[in-house]
Each structure stands twice: as structure tokens, then as C-alpha cells.
MDAnalysis code that builds the backbone (N, CA, C; Angstrom):
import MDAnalysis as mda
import numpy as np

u = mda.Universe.empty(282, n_residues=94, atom_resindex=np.repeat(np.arange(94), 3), trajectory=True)
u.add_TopologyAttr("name", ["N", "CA", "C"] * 94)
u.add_TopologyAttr("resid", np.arange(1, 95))
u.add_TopologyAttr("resname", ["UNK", "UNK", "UNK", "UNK", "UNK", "UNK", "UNK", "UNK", "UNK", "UNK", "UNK", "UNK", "UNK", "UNK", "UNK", "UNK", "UNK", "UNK", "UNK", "UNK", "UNK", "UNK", "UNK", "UNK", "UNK", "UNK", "UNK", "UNK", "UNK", "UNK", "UNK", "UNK", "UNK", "UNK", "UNK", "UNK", "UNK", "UNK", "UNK", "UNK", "UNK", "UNK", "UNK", "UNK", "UNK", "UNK", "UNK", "UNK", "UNK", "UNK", "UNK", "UNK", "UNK", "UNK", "UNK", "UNK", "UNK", "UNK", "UNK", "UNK", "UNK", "UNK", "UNK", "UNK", "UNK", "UNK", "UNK", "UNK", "UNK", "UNK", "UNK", "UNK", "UNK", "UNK", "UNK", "UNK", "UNK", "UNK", "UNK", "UNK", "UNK", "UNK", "UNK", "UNK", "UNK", "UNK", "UNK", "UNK", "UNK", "UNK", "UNK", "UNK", "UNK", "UNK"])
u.atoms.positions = np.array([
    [13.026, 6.286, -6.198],
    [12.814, 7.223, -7.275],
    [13.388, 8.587, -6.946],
    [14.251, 8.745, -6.363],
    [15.315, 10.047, -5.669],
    [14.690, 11.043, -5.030],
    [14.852, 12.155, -6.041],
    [13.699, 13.637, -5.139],
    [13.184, 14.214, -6.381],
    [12.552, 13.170, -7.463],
    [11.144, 14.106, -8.428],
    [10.452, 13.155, -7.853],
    [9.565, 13.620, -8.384],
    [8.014, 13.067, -8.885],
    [7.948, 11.911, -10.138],
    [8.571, 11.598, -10.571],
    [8.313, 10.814, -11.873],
    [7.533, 9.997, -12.181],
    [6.992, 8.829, -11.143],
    [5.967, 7.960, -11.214],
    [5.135, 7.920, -10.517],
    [4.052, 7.733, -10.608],
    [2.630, 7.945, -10.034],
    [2.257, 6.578, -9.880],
    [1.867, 5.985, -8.711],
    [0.705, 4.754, -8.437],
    [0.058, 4.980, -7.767],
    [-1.095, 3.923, -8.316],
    [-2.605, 3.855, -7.634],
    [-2.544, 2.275, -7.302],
    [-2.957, 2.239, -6.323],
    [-3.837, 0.556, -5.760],
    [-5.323, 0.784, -5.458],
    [-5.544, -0.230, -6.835],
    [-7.183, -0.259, -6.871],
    [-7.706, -1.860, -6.147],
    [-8.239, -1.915, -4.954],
    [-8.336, -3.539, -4.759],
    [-9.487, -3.732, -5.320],
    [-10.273, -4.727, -5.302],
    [-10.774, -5.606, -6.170],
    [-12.740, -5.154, -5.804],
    [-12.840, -5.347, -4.458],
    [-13.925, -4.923, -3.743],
    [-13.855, -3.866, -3.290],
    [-13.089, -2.575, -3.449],
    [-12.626, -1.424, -2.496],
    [-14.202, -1.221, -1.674],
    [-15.465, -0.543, -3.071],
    [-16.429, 0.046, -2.849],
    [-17.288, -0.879, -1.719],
    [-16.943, -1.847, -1.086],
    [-18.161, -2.812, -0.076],
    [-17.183, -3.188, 1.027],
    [-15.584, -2.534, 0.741],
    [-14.847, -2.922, 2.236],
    [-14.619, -1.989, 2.977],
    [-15.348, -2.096, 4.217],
    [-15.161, -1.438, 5.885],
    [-13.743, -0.537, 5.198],
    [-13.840, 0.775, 5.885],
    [-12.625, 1.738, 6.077],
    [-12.457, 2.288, 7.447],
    [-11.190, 2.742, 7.671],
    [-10.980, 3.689, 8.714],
    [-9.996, 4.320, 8.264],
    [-10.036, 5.922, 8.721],
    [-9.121, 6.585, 8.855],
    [-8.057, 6.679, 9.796],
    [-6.856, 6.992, 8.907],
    [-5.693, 6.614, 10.123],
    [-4.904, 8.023, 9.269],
    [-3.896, 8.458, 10.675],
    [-2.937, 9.316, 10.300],
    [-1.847, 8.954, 10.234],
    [-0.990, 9.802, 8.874],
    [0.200, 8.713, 8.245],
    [1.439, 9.638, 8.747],
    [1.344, 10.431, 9.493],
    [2.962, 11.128, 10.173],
    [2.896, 12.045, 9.433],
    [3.784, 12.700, 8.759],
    [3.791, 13.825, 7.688],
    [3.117, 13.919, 6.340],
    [2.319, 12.973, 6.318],
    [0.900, 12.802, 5.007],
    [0.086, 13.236, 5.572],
    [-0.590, 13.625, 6.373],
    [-1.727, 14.109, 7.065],
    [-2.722, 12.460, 7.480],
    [-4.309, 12.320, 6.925],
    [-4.552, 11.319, 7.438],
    [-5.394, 10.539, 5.901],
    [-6.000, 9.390, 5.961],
    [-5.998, 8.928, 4.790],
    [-6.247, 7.633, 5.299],
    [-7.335, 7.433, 4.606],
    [-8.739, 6.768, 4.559],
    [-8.414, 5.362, 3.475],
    [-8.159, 4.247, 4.349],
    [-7.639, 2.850, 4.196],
    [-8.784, 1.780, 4.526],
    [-8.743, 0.903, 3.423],
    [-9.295, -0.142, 3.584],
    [-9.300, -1.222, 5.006],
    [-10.136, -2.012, 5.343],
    [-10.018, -2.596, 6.316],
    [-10.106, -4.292, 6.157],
    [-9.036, -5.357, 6.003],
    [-9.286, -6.673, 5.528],
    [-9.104, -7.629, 6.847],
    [-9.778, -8.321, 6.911],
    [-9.699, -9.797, 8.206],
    [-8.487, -10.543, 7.310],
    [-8.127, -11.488, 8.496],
    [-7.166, -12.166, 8.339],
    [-7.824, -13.007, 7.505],
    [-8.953, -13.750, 7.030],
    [-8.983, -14.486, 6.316],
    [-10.021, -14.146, 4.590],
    [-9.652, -12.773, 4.409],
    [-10.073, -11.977, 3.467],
    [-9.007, -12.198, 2.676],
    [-9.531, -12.198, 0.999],
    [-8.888, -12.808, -0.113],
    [-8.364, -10.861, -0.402],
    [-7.238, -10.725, -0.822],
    [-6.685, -9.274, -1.373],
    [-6.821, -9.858, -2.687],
    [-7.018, -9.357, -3.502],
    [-6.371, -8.934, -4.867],
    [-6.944, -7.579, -5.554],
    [-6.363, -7.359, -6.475],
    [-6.629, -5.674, -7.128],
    [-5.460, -5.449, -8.617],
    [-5.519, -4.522, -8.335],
    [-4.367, -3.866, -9.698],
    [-3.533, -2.265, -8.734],
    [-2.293, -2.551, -9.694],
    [-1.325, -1.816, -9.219],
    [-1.202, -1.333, -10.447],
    [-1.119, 0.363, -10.558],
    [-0.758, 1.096, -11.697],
    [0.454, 1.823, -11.539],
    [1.856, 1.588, -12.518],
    [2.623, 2.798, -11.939],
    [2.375, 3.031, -13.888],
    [2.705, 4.475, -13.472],
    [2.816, 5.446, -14.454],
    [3.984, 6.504, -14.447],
    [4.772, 6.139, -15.239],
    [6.208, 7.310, -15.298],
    [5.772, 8.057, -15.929],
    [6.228, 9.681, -15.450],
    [6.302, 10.665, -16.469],
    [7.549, 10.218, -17.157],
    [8.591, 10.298, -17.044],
    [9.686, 9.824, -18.268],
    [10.066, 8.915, -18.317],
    [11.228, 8.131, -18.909],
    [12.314, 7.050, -18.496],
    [12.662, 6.750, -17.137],
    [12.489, 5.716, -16.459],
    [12.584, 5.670, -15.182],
    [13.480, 4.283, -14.906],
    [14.792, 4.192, -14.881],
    [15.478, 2.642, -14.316],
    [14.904, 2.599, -12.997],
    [15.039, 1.464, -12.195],
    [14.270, 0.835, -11.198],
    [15.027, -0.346, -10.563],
    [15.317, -0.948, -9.240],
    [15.462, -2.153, -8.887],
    [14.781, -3.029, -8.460],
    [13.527, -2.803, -9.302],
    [12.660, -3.808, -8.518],
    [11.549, -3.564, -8.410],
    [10.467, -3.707, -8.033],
    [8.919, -2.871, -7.997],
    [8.463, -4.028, -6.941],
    [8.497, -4.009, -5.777],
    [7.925, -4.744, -4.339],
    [6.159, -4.143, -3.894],
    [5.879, -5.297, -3.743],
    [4.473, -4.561, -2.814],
    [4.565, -5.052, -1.756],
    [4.167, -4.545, -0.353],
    [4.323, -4.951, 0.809],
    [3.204, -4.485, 1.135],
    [1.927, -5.577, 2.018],
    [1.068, -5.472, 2.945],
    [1.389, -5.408, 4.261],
    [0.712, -4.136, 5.035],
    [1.791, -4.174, 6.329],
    [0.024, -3.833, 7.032],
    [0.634, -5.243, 8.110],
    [-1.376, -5.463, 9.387],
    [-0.912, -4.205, 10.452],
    [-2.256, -3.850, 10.904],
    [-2.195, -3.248, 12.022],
    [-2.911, -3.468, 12.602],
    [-3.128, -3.950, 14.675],
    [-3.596, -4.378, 15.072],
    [-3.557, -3.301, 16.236],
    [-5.346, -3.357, 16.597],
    [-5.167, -2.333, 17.516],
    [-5.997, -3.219, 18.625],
    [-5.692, -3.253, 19.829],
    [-6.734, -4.391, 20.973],
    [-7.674, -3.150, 21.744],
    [-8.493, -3.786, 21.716],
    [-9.994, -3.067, 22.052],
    [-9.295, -2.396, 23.706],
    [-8.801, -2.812, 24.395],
    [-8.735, -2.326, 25.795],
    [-7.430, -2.128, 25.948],
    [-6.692, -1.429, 24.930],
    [-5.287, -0.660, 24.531],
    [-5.350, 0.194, 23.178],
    [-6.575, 0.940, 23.671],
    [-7.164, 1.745, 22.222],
    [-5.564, 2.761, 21.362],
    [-5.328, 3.140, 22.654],
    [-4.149, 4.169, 22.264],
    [-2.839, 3.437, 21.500],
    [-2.349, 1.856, 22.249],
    [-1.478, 1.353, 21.502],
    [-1.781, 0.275, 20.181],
    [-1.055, 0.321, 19.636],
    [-1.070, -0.453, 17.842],
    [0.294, -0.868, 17.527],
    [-0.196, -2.629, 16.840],
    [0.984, -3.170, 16.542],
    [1.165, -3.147, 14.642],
    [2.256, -3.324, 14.705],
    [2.323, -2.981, 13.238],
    [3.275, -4.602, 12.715],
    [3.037, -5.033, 11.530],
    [3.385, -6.329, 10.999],
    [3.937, -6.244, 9.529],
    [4.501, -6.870, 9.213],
    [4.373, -7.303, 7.652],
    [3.791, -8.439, 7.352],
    [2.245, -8.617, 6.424],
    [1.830, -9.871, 6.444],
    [1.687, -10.106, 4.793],
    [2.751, -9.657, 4.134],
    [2.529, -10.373, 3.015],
    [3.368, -9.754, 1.955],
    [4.546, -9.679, 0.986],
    [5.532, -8.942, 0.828],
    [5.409, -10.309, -1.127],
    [5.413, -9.456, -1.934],
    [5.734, -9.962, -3.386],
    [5.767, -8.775, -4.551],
    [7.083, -9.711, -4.976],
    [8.124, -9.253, -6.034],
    [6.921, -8.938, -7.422],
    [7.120, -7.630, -7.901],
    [6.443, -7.509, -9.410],
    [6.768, -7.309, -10.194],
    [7.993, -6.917, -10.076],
    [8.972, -6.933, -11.487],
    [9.956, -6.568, -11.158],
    [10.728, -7.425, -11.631],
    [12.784, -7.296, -11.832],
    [13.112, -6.072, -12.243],
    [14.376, -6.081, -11.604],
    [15.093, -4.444, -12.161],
    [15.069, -4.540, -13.776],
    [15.288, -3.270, -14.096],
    [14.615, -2.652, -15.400],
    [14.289, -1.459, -15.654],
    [13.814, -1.174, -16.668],
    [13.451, 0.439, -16.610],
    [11.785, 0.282, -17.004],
    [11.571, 1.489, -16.881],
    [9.849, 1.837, -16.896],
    [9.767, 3.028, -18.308],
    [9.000, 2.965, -19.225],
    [9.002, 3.931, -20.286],
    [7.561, 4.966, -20.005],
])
């Protein structure tokens, strides 16, 4: 989406309000307070984008990305992609 602002999303998951959180810091976002799911926890939710104007697009991807931190390597964390689907074909957004 270049260098405006034009579209706005939210990810609302399904149970947010009864799933475990932790805060984590995101590099130049400051820090921000994320859900916490087991590997054998069901995801689903809703994805909102909202354009302020006309917006063409190639694609609209969601990517779940794990992070694994081992109890007696507090300081190091592995990072994954565990789950990556297509939501809509190129196109524009009104």
C-alpha cells in the first residue's frame, strides 16, 4: 500500500477475550499485547480491511507466524511460519 495510510485492518479472533496474552516488542512499533495459541488450538476470527479511497491490490495474504521461546534459553526465540492463506485475488478495494 506504498507510503499513505489508506487501509486500515483489524484481526478480531474468535475467543480473543478467554485467550492467554503476552506482551512482546515489535522493533520500531514499540510493544503490543498478542494473543497466545497451542499448537493444537483451532484459529479462526474475522479480518477487516477498510480503505479510505480506491485502493488496487495484489492480493490480500494472511500469514500466521509461531514463536517459540524454550524455558532454559529465555533470551533466545525461534520464529516460524505456521500457516499462510490467500483471501482475495488481485483487484481493487472501494
Amino acid at each position: 500500500f506504498a507510503f499513505s495510510k489508506t487501509v486500515r485492518l483489524a484481526i478480531d479472533f474468535a475467543d480473543s477475550e478467554s485467550r492467554p496474552r503476552k506482551t512482546v516488542t515489535m522493533g520500531d512499533q514499540g510493544e503490543q499485547e498478542l494473543e497466545i495459541f497451542a499448537g493444537t488450538d483451532p484459529v479462526c476470527g474475522t479480518l477487516t480491511v477498510t480503505p479510505s479511497r480506491r485502493v488496487d491490490h495484489n492480493g490480500i495474504k494472511l500469514e500466521l507466524l509461531g514463536r517459540i521461546e524454550l524455558f532454559m534459553e529465555r533470551g533466545n526465540h525461534y520464529e516460524f511460519t505456521s500457516l499462510v492463506r490467500e483471501l482475495e485475488a488481485p483487484g481493487s478495494l472501494d
